[in-house]
C-alpha positions as CSV (number, residue, x, y, z in Angstrom):
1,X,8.6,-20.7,-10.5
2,X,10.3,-17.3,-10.4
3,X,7.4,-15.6,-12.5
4,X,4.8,-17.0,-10.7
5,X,4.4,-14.1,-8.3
6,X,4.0,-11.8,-11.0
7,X,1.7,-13.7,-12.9
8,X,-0.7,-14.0,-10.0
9,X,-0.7,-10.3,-9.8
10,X,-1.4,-9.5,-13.4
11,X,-4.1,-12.2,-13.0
12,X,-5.8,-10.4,-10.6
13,X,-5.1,-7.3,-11.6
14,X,-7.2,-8.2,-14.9
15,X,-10.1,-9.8,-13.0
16,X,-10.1,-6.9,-10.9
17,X,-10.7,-4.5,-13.8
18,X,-12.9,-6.9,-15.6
19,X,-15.5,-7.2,-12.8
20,X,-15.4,-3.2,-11.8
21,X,-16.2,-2.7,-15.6
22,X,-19.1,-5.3,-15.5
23,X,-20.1,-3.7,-12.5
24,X,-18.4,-5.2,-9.7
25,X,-20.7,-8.5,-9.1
26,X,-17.8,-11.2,-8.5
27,X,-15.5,-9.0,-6.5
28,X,-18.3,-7.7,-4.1
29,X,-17.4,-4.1,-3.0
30,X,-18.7,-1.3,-1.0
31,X,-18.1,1.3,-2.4
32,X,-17.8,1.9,-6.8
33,X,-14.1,1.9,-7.6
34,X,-13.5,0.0,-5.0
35,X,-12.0,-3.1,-7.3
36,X,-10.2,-0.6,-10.0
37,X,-8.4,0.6,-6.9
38,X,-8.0,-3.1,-6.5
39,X,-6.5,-3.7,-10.0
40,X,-4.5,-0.7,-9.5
41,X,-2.4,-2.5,-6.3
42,X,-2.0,-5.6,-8.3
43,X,-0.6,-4.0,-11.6
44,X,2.0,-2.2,-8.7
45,X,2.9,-5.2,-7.0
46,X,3.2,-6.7,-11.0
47,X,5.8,-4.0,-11.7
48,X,7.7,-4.8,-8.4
49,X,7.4,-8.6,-8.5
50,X,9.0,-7.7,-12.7
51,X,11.3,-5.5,-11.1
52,X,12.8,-8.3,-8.6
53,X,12.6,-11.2,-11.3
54,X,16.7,-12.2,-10.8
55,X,16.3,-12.3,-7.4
56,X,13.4,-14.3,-7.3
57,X,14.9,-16.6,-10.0
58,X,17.7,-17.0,-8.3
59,X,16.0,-17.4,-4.8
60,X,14.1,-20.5,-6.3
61,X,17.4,-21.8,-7.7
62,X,18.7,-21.0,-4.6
63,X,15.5,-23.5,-2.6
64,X,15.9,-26.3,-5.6
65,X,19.5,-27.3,-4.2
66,X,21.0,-25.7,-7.8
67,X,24.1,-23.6,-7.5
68,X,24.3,-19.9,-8.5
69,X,26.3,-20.2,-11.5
70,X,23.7,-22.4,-12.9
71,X,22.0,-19.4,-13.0
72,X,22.2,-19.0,-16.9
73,X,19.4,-21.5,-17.4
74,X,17.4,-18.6,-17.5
């Protein structure tokens, strides 16, 4: 559950890049580079989400009801 951020990002990210490279005709845009900026964000937010992942992981443990010393289930 704690990854799930980041994977959403690098998931877009990669579509983001793969449709400005086939020419942006999923992603509509109005202007070219539009979705490369796009991917761009998303690979950003990927590095913070990366940078966060304890806290996250321990947020979600934190929402499940488990205690923080339960922590090394990681």
């Amino acid at each position: 559950m704690s990854i799930a951020p980041a994977y959403i990002a690098f998931t877009l990210g990669v579509r983001f890049i793969t449709d400005h490279l086939c020419g942006d005709e999923y992603f509509k845009v109005s202007a070219r580079g539009e979705n490369m900026h796009r991917a761009r964000e998303q690979l950003q937010l990927l590095k913070q989400f990366n940078a966060q992942r304890m806290r996250l992981f321990e947020c979600a443990l934190s929402r499940l009801g488990v205690p923080p010393q339960s922590s090394d289930l990681r």
